[in-house]
VEXKELUM-963078 format. One record per residue (C-alpha): x, y, z; residue number from 1. Coordinates in steps of 0.001 Angstrom, whole numbers, plus 524288, in hexadecimal, padded with zeros to 5 digits. Layout:
N
REC / X / Y / Z / NUM $
...
This chain:
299
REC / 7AB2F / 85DA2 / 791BF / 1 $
REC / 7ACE0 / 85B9D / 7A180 / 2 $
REC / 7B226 / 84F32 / 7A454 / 3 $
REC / 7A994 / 84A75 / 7AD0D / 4 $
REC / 79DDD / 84DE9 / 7A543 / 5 $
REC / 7A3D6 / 846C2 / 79B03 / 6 $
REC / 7A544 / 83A51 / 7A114 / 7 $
REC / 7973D / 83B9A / 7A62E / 8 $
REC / 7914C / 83DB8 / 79852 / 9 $
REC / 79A77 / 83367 / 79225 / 10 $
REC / 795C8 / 82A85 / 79E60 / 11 $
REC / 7882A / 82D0A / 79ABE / 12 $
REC / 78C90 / 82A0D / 78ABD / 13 $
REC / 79186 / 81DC9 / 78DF3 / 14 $
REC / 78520 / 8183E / 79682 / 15 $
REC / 77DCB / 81C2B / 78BA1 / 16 $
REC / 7874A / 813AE / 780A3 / 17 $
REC / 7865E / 80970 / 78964 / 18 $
REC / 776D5 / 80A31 / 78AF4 / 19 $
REC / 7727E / 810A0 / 77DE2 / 20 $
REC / 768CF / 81344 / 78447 / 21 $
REC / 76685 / 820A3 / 78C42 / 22 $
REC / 75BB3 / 81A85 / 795C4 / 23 $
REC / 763CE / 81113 / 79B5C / 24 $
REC / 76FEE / 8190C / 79C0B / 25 $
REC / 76AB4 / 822C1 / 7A2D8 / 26 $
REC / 764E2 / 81A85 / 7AB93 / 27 $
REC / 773D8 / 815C3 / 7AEB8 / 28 $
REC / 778E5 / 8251B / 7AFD0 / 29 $
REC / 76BB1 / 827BF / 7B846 / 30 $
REC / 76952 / 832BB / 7B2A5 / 31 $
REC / 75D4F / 835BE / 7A953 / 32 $
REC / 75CF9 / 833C5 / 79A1C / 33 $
REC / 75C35 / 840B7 / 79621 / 34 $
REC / 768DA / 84535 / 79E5E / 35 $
REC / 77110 / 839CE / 7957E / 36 $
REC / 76B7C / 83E0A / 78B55 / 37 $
REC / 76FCC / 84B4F / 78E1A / 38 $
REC / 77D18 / 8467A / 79170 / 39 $
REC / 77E7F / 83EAC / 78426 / 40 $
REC / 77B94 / 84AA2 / 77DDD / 41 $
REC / 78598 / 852D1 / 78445 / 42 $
REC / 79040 / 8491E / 782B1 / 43 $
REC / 78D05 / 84660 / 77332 / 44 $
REC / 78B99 / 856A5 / 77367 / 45 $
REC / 799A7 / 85654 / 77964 / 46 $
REC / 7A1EE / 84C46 / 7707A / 47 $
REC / 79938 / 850E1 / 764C5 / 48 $
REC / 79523 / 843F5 / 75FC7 / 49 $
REC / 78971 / 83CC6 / 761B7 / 50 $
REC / 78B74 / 8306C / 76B18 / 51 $
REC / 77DE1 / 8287F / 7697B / 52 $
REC / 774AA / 827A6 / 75DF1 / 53 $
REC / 767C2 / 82710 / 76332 / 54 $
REC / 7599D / 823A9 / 75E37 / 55 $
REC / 74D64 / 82211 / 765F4 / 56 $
REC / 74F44 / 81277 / 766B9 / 57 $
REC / 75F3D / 81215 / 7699B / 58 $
REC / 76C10 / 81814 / 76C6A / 59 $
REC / 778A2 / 81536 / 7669D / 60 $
REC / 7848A / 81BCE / 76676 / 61 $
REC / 78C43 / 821D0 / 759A0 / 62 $
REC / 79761 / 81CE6 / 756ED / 63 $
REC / 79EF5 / 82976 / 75D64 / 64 $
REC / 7956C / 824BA / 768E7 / 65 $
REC / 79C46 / 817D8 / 76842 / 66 $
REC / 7A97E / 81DBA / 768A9 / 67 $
REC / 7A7B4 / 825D1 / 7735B / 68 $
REC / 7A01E / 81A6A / 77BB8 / 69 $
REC / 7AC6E / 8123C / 779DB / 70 $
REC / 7B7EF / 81AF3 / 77C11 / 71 $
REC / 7AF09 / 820AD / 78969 / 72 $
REC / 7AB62 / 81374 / 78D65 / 73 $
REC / 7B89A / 80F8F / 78FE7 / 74 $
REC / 7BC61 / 81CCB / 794EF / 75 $
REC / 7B182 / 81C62 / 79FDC / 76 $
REC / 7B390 / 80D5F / 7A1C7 / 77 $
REC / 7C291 / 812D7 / 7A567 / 78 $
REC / 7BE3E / 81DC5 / 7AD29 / 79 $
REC / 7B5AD / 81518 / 7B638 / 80 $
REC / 7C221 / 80B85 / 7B762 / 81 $
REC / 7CA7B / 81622 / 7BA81 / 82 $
REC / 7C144 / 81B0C / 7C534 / 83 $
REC / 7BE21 / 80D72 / 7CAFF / 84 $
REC / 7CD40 / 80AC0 / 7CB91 / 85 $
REC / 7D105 / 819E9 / 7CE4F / 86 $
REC / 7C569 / 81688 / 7DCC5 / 87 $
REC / 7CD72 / 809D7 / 7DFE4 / 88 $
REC / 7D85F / 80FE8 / 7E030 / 89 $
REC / 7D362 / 81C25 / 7E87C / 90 $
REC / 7CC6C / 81213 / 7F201 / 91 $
REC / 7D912 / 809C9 / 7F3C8 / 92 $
REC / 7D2F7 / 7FE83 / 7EC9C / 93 $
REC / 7DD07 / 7FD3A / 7E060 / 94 $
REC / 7E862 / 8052B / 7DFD8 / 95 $
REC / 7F7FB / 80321 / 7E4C8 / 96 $
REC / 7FE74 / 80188 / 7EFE8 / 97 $
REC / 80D46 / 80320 / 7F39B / 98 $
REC / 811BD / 7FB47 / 80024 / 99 $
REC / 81E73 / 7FB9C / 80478 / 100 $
REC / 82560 / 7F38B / 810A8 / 101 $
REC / 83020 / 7F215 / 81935 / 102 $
REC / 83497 / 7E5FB / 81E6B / 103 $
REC / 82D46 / 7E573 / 82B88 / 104 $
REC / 81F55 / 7E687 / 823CD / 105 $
REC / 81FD8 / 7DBA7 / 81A3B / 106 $
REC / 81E1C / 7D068 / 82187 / 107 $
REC / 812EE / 7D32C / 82769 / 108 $
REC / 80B8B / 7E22E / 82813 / 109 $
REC / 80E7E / 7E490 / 81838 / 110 $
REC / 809C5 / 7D80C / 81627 / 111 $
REC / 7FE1B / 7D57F / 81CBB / 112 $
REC / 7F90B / 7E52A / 819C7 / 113 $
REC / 7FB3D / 7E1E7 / 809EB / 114 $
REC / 7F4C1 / 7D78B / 80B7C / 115 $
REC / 7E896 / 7DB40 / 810FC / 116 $
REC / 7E9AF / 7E74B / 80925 / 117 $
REC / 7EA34 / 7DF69 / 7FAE2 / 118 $
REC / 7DCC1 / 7D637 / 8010C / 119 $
REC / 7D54F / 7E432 / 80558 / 120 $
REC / 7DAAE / 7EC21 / 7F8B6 / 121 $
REC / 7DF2D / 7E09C / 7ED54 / 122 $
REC / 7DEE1 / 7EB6D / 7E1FE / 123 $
REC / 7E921 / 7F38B / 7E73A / 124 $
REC / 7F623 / 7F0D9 / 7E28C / 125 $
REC / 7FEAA / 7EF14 / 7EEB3 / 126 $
REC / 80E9F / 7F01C / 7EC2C / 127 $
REC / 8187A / 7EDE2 / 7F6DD / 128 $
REC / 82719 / 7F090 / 7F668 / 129 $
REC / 82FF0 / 7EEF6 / 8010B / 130 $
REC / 835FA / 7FBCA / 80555 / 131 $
REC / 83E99 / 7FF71 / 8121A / 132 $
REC / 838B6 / 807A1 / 81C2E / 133 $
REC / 8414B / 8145F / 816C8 / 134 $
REC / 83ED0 / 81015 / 80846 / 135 $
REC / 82EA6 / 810D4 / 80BB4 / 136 $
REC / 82F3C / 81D24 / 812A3 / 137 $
REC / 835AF / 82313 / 8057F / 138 $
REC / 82D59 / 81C55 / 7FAA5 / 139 $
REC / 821E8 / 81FC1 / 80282 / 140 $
REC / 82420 / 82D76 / 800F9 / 141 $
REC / 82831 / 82D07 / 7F0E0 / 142 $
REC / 81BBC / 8253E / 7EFCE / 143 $
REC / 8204E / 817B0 / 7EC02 / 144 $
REC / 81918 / 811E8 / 7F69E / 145 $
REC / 80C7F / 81459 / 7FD23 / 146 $
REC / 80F30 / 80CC3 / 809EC / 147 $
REC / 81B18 / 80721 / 812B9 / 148 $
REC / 81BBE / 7FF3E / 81D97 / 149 $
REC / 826C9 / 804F2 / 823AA / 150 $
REC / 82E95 / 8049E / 83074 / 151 $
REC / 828FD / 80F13 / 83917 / 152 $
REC / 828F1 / 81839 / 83F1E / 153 $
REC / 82650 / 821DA / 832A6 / 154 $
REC / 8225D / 8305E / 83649 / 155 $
REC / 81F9B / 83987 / 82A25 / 156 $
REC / 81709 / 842F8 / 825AA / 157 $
REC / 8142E / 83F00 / 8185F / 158 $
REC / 810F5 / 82F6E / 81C6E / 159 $
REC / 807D3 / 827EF / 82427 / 160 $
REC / 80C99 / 81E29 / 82C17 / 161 $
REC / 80646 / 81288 / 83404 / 162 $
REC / 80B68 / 809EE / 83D82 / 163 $
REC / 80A7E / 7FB17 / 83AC1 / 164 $
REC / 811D6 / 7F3DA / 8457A / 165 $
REC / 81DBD / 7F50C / 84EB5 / 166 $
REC / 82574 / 7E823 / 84C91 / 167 $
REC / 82D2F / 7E475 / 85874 / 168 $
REC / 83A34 / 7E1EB / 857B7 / 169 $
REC / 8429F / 7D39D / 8589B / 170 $
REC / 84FFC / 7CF2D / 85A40 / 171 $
REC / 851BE / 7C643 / 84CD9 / 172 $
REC / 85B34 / 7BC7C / 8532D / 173 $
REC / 86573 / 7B077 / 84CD1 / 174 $
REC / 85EC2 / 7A397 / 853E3 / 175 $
REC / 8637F / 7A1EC / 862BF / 176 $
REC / 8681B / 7AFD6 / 86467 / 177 $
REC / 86A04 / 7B59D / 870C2 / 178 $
REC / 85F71 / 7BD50 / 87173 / 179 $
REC / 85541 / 7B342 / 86DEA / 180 $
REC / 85909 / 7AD94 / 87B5F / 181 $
REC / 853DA / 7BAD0 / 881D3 / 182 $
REC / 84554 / 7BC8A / 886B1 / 183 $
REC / 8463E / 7C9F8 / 882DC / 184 $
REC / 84CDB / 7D084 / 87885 / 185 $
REC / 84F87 / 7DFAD / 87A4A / 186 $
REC / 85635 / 7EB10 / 872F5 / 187 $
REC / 86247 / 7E8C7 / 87AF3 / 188 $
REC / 862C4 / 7DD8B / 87875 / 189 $
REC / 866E7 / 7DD9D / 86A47 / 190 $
REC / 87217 / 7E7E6 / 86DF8 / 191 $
REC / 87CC3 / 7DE93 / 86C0E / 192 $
REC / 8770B / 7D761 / 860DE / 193 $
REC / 87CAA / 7D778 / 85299 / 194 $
REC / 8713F / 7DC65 / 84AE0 / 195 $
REC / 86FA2 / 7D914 / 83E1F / 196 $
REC / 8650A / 7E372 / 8383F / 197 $
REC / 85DFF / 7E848 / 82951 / 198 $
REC / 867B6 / 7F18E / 82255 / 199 $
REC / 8648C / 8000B / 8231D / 200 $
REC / 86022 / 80135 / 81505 / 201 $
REC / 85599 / 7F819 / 815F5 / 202 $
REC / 85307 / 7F712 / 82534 / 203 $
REC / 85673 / 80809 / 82809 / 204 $
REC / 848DA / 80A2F / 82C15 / 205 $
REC / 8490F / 7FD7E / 836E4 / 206 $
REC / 857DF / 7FEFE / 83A7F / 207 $
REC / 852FF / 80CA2 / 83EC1 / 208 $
REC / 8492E / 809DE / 846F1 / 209 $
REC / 8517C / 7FDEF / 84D41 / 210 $
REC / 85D2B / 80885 / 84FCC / 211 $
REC / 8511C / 811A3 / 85808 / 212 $
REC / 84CB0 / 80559 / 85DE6 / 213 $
REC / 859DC / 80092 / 862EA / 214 $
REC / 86036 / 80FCD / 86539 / 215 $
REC / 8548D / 81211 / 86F05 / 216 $
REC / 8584A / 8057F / 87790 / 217 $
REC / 86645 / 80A06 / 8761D / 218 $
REC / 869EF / 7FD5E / 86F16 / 219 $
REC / 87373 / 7FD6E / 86468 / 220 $
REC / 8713F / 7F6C3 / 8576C / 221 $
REC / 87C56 / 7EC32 / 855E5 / 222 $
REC / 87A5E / 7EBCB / 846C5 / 223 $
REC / 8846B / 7E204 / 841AB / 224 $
REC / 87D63 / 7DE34 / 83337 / 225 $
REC / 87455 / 7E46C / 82C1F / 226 $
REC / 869FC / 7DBCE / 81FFE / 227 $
REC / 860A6 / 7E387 / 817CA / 228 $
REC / 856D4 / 7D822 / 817CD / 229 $
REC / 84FF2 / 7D117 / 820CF / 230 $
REC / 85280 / 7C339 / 81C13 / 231 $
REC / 862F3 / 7C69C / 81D33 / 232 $
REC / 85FF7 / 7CB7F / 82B55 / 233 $
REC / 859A7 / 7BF45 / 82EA4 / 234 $
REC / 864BA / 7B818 / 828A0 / 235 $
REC / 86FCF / 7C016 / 82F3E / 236 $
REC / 8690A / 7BCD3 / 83DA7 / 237 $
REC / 86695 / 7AF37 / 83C94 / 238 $
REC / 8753E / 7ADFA / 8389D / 239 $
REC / 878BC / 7B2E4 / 846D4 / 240 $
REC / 87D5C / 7C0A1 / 8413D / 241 $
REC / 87586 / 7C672 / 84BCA / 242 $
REC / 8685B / 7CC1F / 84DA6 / 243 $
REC / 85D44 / 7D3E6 / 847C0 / 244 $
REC / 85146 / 7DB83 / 84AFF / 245 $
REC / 844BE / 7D8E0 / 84483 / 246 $
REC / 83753 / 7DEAE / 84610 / 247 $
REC / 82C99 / 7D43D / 8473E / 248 $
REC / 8263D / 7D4E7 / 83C36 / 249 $
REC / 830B3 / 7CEC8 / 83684 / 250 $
REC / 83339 / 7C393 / 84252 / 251 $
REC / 828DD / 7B9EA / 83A8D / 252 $
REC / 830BF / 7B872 / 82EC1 / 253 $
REC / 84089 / 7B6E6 / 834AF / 254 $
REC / 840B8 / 7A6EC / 83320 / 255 $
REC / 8474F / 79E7E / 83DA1 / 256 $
REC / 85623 / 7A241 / 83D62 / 257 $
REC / 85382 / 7ACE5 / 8467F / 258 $
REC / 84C46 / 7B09A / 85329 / 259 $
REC / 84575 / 7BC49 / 8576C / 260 $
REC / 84376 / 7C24A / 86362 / 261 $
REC / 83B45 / 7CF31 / 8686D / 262 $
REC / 8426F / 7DB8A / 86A78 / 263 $
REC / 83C79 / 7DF94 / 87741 / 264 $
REC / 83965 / 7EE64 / 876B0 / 265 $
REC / 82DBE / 7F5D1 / 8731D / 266 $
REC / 8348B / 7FEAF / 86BA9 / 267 $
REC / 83ADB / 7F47B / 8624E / 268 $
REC / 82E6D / 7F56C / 858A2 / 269 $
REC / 8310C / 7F622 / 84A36 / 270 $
REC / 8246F / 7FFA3 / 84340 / 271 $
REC / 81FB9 / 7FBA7 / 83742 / 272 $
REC / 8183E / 806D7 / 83154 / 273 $
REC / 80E58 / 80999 / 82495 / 274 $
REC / 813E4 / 81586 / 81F62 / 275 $
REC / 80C95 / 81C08 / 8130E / 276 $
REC / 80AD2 / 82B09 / 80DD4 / 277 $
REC / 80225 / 83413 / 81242 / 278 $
REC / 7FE26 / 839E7 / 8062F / 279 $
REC / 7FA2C / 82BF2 / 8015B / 280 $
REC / 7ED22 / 82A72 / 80404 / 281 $
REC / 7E973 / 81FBA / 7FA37 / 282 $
REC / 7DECC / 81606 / 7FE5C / 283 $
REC / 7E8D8 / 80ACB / 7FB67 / 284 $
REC / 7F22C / 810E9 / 8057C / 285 $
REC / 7E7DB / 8134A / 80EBF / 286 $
REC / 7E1CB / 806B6 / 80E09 / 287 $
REC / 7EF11 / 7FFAB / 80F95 / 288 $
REC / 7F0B1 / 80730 / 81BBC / 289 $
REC / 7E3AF / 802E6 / 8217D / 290 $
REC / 7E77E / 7F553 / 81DC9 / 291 $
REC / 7F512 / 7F56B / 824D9 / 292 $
REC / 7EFE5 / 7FDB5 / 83087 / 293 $
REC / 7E596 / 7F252 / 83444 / 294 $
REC / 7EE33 / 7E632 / 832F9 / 295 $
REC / 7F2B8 / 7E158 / 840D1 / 296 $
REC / 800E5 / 7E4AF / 8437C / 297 $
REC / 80AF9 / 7E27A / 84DAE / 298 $
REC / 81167 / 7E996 / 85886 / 299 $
């Protein structure tokens, strides 16, 4: 027997059960009472039993009838479940989604994007896990994740990638340091200052783009400690071990044993990108997109 032809006579067998009565039921199909009858037929011709005892003042079903109404009503109860759930999921209604973040995105751009996300889409299951810029770029590609917000820039042919915001850059002083007492603070500036910076295994894909930033103005990097976190940076300036660099997203949550300034140059931006794969084309993804596209950003 065809499979879809089956469900549609076992469709029609159940109406019927439900009705016991072939007027009405086919009034529910819409289609006339001698077609179910014909369909009846063919389906009790098919499983070679009978399915409904029938006199001119009732139906009923046998008791095979009964057996089959029960096992298929369930099995057609799951199938429209299945469907229904199967469509949320396709429309980007219900479903997964796999966030990951850097440092620079989770005080404010993660954040705000999740949670506007979770109030426009509240049956989609929304993880996050905390990944460095070179960790994303590799779990993106085995699949572990389906976004990244990622320091930019990111250039490759299997991803998408969209730029958030370009975080200028600030001097992260101890209080009453020199350069808090300048009206300007420049690249030069900072050429004789010890520098405390994040570690290359956590910080690689930042300490890169500082070393470009800093090469291009032909000022060396006076690197005297290094912290993998930001809380031990913070502690290491304001104990007058010398001086940091900090994008501002971050400036809002140092706490008053340090003082910032403004690195004065253009160029001394800090990209924070949405990264995710090309070949991922769920609605969840999409929609998450959309959602972080539209929020207002900075720079």
């Amino acid at each position: 027997m065809d499979a879809q032809a089956g469900l549609e006579l076992t469709h029609s067998f159940i109406i019927v059960a439900e009705e016991l009565n072939f007027r009405r039921s086919a009034e529910r199909l819409n289609i006339d009472q001698s077609a179910l009858t014909r369909r009846i037929q063919k389906l009790e011709h098919i499983l070679g039993f009978a399915l409904f005892e029938r006199t001119t003042r009732e139906v009923s079903l046998t008791p095979a009838g009964r057996s089959f109404y029960e096992e298929n009503a369930r099995l057609l109860q799951n199938y429209a479940r299945s469907a229904r759930t199967a469509r949320s999921i396709a429309e980007g209604k219900t479903g997964s989604l796999r966030l990951a973040y850097m440092a620079f995105a989770a005080t404010e751009l993660m954040p705000f994007a999740v949670s506007r996300y979770r109030r426009l889409y509240p049956h989609v299951d929304v993880s996050l896990r905390y990944i460095r810029t070179q960790g994303q770029k590799l779990a993106l590609a085995h699949d572990e994740i389906d976004v990244g917000y990622m320091i930019g820039p990111f250039e490759h042919n299997d991803f998408h990638s969209l730029l958030l915001t370009a975080d200028p850059l600030y001097a992260v002083t101890p209080r009453n340091h020199r350069l808090t007492r300048l009206h300007e603070v420049r690249p030069a500036d900072l050429a004789e200052e010890d520098l405390i910076l994040g570690d290359m295994i956590e910080w690689e894909a930042y300490r890169w783009r500082l070393n470009e930033m800093f090469s291009a103005e032909g000022v060396p990097l006076n690197i005297k400690l290094e912290a993998s976190n930001t809380l031990a940076l913070l502690g290491l300036v304001a104990a007058g071990l010398g001086v940091t660099v900090y994008p501002e997203s971050l400036i809002g949550f140092l706490g008053r044993n340090v003082e910032v300034r403004p690195i004065m140059h253009h160029d001394f931006r800090i990209p924070t990108i949405l990264v995710w794969k090309r070949t991922n084309r769920t609605k969840a993804v999409r929609h998450f997109v959309e959602v972080a596209k539209n929020l207002p950003v900075r720079g």
